[in-house]
C-alpha positions as CSV (number, residue, x, y, z in Angstrom):
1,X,62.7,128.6,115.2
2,X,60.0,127.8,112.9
3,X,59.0,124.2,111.8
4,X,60.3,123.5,108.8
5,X,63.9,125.2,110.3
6,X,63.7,122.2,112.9
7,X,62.0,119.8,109.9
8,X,65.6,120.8,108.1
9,X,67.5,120.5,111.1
10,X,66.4,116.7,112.0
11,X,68.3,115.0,109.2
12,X,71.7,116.6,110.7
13,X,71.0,115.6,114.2
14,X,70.5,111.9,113.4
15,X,73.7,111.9,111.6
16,X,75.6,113.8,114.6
17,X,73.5,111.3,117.0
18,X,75.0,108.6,114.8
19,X,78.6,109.6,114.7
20,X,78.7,110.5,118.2
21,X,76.9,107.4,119.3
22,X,78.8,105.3,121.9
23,X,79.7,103.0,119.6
24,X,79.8,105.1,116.2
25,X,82.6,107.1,117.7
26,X,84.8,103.7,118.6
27,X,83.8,102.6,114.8
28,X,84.8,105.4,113.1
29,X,88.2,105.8,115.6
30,X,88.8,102.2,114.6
31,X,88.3,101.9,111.4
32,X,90.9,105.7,110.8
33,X,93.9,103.1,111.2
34,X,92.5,100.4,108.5
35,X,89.9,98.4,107.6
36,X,88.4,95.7,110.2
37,X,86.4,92.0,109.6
38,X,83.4,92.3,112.3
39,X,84.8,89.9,114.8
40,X,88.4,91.9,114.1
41,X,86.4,95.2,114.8
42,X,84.5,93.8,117.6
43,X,87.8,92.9,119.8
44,X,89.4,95.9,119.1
45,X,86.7,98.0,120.3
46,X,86.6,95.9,123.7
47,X,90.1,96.8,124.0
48,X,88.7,100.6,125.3
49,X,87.6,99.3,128.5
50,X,84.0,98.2,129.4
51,X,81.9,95.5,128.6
52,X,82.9,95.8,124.6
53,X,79.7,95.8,122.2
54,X,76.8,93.1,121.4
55,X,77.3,91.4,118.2
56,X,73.7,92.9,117.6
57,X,74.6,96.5,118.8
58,X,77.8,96.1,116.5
59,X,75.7,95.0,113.5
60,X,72.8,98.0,114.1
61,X,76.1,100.7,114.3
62,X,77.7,99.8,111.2
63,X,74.4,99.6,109.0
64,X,73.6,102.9,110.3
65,X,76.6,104.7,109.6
66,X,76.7,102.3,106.0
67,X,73.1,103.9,105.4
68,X,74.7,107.5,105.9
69,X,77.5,106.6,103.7
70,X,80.6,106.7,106.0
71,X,81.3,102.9,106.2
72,X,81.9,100.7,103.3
73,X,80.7,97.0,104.0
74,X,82.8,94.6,101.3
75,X,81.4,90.9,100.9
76,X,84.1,88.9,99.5
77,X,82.7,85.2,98.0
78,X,85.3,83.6,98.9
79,X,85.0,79.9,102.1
80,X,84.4,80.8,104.7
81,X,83.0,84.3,104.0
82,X,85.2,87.4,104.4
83,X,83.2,91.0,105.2
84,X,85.7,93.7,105.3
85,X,84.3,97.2,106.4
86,X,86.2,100.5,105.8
87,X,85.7,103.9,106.0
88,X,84.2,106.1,103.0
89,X,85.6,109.7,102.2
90,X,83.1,110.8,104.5
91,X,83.7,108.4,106.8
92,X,87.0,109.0,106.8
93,X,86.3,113.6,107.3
94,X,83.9,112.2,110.3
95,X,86.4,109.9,112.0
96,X,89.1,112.7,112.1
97,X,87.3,115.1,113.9
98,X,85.5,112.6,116.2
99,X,89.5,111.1,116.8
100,X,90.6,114.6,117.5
101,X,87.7,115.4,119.7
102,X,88.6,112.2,122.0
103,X,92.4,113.4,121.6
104,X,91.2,117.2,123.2
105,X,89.0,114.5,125.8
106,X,92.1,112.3,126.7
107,X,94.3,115.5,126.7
108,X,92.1,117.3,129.0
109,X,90.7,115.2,131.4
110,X,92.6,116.3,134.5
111,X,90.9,119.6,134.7
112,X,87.9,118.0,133.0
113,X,87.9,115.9,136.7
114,X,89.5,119.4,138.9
115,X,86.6,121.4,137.8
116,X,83.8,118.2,139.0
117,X,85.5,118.0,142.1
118,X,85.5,122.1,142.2
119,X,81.4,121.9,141.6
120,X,80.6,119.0,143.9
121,X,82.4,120.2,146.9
122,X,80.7,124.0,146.0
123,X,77.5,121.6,145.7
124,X,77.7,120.2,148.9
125,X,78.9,123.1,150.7
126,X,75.4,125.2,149.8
């Protein structure tokens, strides 16, 4: 591959890194069924198990995938202040695949976990 073919390439692997991002993919899964306040999106995103995000990780994800124009941040001036973010067109074509992607991972995680089991007991057989 010559340079400028990876120079060209960059721009679509940060977005893919973006999208695909721990929390980019819980975003954009979220956001598919409506759009979220912060503290709204924050909770429900906890709700898959874990830890659940940093205010500050939260923040960093939805500027970046604002910056690549899938998420729509909406400051309403209204007391107290109301942010709203949704999901752009784009946003929206992204969070489909990357919800039917976790679909085919949720679907097929029994022989996801037969064939690990399959390789570590060939692993520690050799």
């Amino acid at each position: 591959m010559a340079v400028s073919d990876f120079e060209a390439l960059c721009p679509y692997r940060l977005v893919l890194e973006h999208v695909t991002s721990r929390w980019g993919v819980l975003v954009l899964i979220e956001l598919l069924e409506r759009p979220h306040r912060f503290s709204e999106l924050r909770r429900a995103i906890g709700a898959y198990g874990g830890r659940g995000v940093s205010e500050k990780m939260l923040t960093q994800t939805l500027q970046t995938l604002e910056r690549d124009g899938l998420v729509h941040r909406e400051a309403r001036p209204v007391i107290p202040p109301r942010v709203d973010y949704s999901l752009t067109g784009l946003g929206r074509e992204a969070a489909e695949q990357v919800r039917a992607l976790a679909e085919w991972t949720r679907h097929r995680m029994d022989d996801v976990e037969q064939a690990r089991r399959a390789y570590d007991e060939a692993r520690a057989a050799s």
